[in-house]
Structures are given as C-alpha cells and as structure tokens.
MARVEX-328242 format. One record per residue (C-alpha): residue number from 0; x, y, z; residue in three letters. Coordinates in nm, 4 decimals. Layout:
seq, px, py, pz, type
NUM, X, Y, Z, ALA
...
//
This chain:
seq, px, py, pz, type
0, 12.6289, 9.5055, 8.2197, UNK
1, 12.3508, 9.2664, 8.1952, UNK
2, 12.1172, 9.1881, 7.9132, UNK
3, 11.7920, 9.2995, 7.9789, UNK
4, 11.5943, 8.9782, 7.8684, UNK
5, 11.8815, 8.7667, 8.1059, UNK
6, 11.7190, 8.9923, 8.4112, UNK
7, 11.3456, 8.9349, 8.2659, UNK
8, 11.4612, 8.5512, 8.2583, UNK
9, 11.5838, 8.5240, 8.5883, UNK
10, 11.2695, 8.7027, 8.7744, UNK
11, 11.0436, 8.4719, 8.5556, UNK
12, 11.2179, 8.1892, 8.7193, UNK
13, 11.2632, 8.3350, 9.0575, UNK
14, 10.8680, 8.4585, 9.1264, UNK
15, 10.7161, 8.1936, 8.8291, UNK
16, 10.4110, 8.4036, 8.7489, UNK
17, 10.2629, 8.1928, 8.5158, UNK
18, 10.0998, 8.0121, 8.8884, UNK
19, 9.9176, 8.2924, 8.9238, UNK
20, 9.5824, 8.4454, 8.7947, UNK
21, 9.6578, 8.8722, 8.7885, UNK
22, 9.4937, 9.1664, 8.6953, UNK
23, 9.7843, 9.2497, 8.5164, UNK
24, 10.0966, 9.1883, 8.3018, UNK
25, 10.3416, 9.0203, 8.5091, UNK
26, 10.7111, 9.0520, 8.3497, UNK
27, 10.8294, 9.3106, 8.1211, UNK
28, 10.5575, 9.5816, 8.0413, UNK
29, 10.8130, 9.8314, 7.8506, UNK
30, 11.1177, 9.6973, 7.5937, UNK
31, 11.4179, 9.9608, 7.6760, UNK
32, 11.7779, 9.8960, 7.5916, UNK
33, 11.9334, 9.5825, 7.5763, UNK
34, 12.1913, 9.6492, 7.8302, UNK
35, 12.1326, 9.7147, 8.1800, UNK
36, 12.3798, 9.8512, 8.4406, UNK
37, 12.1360, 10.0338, 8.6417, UNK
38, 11.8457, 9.9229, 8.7937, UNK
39, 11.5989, 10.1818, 8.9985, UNK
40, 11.3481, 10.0073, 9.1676, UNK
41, 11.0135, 10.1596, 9.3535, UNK
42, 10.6739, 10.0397, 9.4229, UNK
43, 10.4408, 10.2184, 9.1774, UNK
44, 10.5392, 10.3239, 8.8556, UNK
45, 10.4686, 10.6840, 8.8669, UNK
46, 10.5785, 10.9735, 8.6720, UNK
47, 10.8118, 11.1089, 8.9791, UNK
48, 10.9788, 10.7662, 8.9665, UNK
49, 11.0521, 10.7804, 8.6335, UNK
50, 11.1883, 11.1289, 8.6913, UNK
51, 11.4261, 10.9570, 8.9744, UNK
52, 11.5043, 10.7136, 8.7032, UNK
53, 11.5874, 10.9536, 8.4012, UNK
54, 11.8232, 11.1338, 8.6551, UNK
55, 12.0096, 10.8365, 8.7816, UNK
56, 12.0223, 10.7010, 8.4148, UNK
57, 11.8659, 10.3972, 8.4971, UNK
58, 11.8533, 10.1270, 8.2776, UNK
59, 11.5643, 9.9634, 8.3842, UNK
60, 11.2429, 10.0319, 8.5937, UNK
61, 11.1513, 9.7742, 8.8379, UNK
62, 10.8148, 9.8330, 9.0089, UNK
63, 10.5354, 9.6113, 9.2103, UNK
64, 10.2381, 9.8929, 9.0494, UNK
65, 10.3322, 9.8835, 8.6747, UNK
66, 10.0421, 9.9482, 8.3743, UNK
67, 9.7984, 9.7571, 8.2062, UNK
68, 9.5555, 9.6643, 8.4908, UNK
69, 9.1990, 9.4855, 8.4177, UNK
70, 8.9596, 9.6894, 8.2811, UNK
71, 9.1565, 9.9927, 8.2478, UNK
72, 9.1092, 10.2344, 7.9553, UNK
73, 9.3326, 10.1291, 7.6596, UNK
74, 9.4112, 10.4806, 7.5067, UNK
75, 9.7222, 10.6324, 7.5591, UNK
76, 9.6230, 10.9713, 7.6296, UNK
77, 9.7057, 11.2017, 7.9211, UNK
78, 9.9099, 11.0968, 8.1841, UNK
79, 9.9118, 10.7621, 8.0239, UNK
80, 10.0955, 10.8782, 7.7971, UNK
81, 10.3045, 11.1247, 7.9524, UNK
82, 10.4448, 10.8547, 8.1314, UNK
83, 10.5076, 10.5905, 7.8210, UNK
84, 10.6452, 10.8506, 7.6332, UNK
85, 10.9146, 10.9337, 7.9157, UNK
86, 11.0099, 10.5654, 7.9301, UNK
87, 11.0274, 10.5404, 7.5133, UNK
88, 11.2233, 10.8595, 7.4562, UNK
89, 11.5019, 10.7282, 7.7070, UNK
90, 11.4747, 10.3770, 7.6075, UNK
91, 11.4542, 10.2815, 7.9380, UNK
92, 11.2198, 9.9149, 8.0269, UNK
93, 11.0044, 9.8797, 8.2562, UNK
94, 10.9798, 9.5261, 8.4544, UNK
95, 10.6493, 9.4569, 8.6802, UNK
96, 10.5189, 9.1578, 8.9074, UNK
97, 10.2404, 9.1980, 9.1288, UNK
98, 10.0890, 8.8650, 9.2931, UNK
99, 10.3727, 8.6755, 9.2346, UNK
100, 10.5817, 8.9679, 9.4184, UNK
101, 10.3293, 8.9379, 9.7047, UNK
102, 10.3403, 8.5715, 9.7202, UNK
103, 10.6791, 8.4768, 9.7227, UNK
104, 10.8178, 8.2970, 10.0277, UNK
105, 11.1407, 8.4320, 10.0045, UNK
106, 11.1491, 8.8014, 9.9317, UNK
107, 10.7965, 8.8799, 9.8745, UNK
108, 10.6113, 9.1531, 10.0119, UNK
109, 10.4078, 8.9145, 10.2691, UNK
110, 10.7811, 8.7429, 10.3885, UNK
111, 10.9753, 9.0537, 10.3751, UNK
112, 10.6088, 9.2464, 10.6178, UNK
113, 10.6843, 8.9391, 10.8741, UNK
114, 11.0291, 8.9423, 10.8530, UNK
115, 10.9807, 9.3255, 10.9459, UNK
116, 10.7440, 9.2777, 11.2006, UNK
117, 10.9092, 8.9936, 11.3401, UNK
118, 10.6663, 8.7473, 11.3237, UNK
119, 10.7026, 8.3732, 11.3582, UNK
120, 10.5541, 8.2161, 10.9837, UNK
121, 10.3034, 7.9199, 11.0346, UNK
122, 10.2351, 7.8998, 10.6395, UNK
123, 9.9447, 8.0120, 10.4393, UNK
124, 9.5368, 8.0176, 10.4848, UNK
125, 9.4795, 8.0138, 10.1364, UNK
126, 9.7896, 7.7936, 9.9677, UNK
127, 10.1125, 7.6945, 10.0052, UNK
128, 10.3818, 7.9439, 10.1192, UNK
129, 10.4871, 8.0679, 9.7777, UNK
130, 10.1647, 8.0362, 9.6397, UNK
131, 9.9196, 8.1867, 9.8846, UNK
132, 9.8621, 8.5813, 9.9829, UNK
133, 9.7054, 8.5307, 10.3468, UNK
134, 9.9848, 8.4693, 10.5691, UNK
135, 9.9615, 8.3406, 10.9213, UNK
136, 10.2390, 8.3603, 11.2535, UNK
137, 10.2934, 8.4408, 11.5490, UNK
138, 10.4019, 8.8111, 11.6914, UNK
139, 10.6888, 8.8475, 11.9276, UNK
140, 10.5355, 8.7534, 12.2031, UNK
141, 10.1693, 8.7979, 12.3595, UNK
142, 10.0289, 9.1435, 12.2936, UNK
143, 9.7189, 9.3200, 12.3413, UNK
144, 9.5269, 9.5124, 11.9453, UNK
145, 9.7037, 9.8723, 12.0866, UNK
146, 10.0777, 9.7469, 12.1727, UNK
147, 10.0706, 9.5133, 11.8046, UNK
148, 9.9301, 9.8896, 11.6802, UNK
149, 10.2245, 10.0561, 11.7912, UNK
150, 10.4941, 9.7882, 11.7405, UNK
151, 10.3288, 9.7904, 11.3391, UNK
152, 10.4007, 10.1676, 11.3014, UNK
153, 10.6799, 10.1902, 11.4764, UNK
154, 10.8261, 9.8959, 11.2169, UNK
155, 10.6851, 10.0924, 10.9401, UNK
156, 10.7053, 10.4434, 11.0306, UNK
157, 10.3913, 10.4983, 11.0007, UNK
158, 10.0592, 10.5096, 11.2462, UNK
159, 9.8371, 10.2211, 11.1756, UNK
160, 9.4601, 10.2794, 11.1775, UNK
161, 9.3342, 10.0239, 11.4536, UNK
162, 8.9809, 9.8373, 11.4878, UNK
163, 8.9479, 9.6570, 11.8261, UNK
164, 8.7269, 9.3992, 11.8573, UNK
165, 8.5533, 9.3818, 12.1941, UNK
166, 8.5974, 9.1769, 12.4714, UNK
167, 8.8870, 9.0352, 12.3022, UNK
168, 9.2864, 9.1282, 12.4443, UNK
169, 9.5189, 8.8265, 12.3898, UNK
170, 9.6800, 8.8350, 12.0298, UNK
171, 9.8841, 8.5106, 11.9815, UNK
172, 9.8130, 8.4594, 11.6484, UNK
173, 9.8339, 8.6994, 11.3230, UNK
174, 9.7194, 8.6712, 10.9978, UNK
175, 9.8876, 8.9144, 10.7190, UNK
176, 9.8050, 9.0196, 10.3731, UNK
177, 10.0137, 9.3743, 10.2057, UNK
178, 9.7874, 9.5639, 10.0313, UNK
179, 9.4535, 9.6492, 9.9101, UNK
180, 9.3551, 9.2889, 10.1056, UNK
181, 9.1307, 9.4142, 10.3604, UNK
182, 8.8066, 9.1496, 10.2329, UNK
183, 9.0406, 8.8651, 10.3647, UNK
184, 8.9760, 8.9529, 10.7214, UNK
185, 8.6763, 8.6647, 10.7052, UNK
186, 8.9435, 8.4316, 10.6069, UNK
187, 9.1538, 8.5486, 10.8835, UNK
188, 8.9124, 8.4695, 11.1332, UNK
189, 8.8242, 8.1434, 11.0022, UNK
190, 9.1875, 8.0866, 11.0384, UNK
191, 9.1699, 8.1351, 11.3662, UNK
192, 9.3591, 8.4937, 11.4241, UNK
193, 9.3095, 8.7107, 11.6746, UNK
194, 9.4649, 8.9669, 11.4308, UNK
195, 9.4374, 9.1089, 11.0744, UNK
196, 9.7082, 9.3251, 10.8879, UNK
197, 9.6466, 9.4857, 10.5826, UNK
198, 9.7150, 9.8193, 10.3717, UNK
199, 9.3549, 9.9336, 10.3183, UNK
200, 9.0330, 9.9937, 10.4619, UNK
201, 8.6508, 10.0050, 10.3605, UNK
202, 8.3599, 10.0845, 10.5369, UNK
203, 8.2722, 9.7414, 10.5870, UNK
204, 8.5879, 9.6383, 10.7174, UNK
205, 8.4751, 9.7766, 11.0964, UNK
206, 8.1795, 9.6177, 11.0719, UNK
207, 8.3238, 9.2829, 11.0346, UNK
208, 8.6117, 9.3305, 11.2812, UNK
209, 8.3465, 9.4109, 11.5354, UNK
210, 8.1211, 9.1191, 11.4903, UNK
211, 8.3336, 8.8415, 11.4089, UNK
212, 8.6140, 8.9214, 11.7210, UNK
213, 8.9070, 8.9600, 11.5249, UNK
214, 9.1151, 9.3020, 11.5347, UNK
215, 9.1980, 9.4664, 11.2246, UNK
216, 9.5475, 9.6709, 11.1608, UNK
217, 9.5006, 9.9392, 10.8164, UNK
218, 9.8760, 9.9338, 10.8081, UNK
219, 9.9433, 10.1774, 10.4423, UNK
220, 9.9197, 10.0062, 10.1112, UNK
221, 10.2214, 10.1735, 10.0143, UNK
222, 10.4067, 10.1019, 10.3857, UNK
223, 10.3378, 9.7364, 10.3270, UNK
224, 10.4165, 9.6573, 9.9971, UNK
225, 10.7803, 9.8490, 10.0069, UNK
226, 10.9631, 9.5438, 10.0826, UNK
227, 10.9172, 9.3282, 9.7759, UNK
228, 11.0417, 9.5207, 9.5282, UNK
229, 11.3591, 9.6322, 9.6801, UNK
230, 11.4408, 9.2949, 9.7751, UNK
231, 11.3936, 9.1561, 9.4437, UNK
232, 11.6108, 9.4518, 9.3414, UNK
233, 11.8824, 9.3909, 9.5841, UNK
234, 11.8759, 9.0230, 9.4742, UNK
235, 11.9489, 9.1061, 9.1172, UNK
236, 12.2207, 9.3495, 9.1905, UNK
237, 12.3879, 9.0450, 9.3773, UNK
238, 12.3415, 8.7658, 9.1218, UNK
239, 12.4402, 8.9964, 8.8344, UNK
240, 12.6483, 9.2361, 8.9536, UNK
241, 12.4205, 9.5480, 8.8348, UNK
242, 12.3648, 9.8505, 9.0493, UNK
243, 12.0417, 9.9200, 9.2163, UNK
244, 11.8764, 10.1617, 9.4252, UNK
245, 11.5176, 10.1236, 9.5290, UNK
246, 11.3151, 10.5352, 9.5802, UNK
247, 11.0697, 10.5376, 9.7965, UNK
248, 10.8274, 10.7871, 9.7109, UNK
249, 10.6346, 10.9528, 9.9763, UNK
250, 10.2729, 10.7702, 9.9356, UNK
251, 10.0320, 10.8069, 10.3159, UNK
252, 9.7760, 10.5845, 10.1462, UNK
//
C-alpha cells in the first residue's frame, strides 16, 4: 500500500500543473482513504466507472474528465450528486489532470496519440514539448488525407471523420491536438501541416479545412485522449508497486 497524498505528490511532480491555466481542478478532486492498493483508472469520471471501481474495490479513481469545470453549476443535485455520494460512501478519492495530462512529453495524451500513430515528433506550435498542446511530426512515410484516414482508425479502432482539402495529396507533415481541439486547425496551417488531428468537430471546422488547404482528421475525443491516463496509471503501479487497471468505457464521441 501507498499513501494516497504520496501518489497525489508524485503526479504533482510528474505533470507540474501549476504551468498551466485549466478549466478545472488539477490534482485531487475527492479525499478517500489514506491507503491505496488499487488504482482504477479511465478517462471520464462517470457513474459506470465508478461502478467498475466499487466492484474492483479500488482505492482510488484516476481520470483525465474529473468535476468542477468553469462555469459549471455548483449544486450538488442530481447526477452530481449521485456520483459524489458513490465516491463518499466508499471512501474512495478521486485524482484528475487535464492540460497537464495532455501536455506532457512523456506519457501525455498528445505523446502517447503519436507514439500510437507512429509519428516522428518535431516539437510544439504553441510551446515547448511539455508545455504546449499542438503537436507537430512526421507520419510514417508520405501519404495521401484517405490512407492517413485509415491508418488513424485502424490505430484507434475507430473510423475517423475526414475533410479533404482540394487540390492538395502529399501529407509529410502532421500537426496533432487530442480532444475537443478542433479551433487549432488555423494554427496548424500556419505551422505549416498538410494535416490536422483532433477529437471533435464543428461546423466551421470544414469550412476552414477547405479554404486554408489543410486536411482535417475528427479522430473521437474519447479515442484520443485514452492514452494519458492509463499511462500515468501504469507509471504509478511501477514506481509504487500498487495495482492498476485502466476501463475503457465505450464512448463513439
């Protein structure tokens, strides 16, 4: 067993999200038990995770989605607090980062996407690697917008939704962002991709792909941002010798 403020030390140090300007509570959300043996680790902090957790008597929840976003309603009513209550009654914590789970250059959503993908990393558009969210590489080799469509779902298991620009084929460069990142595709091009990845996708997104010449990849916000937290997961069952096991539940957004 571990102490549970040991585990909240060692991600503080490991991700540092004081760097980082959120939406949300980065660190521990929930106090549980001081011990922890068991860590169960998903993206989004939803009630059938916590059901997952409550039957593998987990310890601790470890999420990249936890609670107290921006603007959100304060009261603890409904599901709210359906899902507070089943984390208070069981004593179990709940431990969240969000940027600085995207951002890390080591096991972060972004590194663990290109690592999956098997892209060559160039470094960041918008920061250092470690620090910034719009990732830039190089794919395998030389592709054309439908063969880096395929090779993305067939990575992820899971079709991506593909923009072409026109009169545009050759993709030697990529830019990457997991996520709800699909605004950065301006930054992309400025970058100088012929490609943009992301997990989302608004009605203005086409629009730009089309008329700036860069393709755009709607890969899953949920299929991109799996990585993270089950790396960070893995990495503190190996440091502290703690059991973990990361759920993945079923999300096609």
């Amino acid at each position: 067993m571990t102490h549970r403020d040991t585990l909240v030390a060692a991600c503080a140090s490991k991700l540092q999200p004081e760097r980082f300007k959120d939406y949300t509570v980065n660190g521990l959300q929930v106090e549980g038990r001081d011990e922890v043996r068991r860590v169960l680790s998903g993206v989004t902090a939803c009630q059938a995770l916590l059901d997952e957790a409550l039957a593998w008597e987990a310890d601790l929840v470890l999420v990249h989605h936890g609670y107290f976003w921006k603007n959100e309603p304060v009261a603890i009513t409904g599901m709210k607090r359906r899902r507070l209550q089943t984390l208070l009654a069981h004593d179990i914590s709940l431990l969240a980062y969000h940027l600085p789970l995207d951002a890390h250059a080591g096991l972060g959503n972004n590194a663990e996407l290109g690592r999956r993908l098997g892209f060559t990393v160039e470094g960041c558009a918008d920061g250092e690697l470690g620090e910034g969210l719009l990732w830039l590489g190089a794919p395998p080799s030389v592709m054309d917008a439908r063969a880096l469509a395929d090779h993305v779902g067939e990575r992820l298991g899971r079709e991506a939704l593909l923009v072409e620009a026109p009169e545009s084929w050759r993709i030697e460069r990529v830019a990457w962002c997991t996520g709800g990142a699909q605004d950065m595709i301006t930054a992309a091009w400025e970058a100088g991709a012929d490609a943009f990845i992301s997990g989302e996708i608004s009605e203005r997104t086409t629009h730009l792909a089309r008329e700036l010449g860069i393709h755009y990849l709607c890969a899953g916000h949920h299929a991109t941002e799996r990585d993270g937290v089950r790396a960070l997961g893995e990495w503190l069952a190996g440091e502290f010798g703690i059991e973990h096991r990361f759920v993945d539940i079923d999300n096609p957004a």
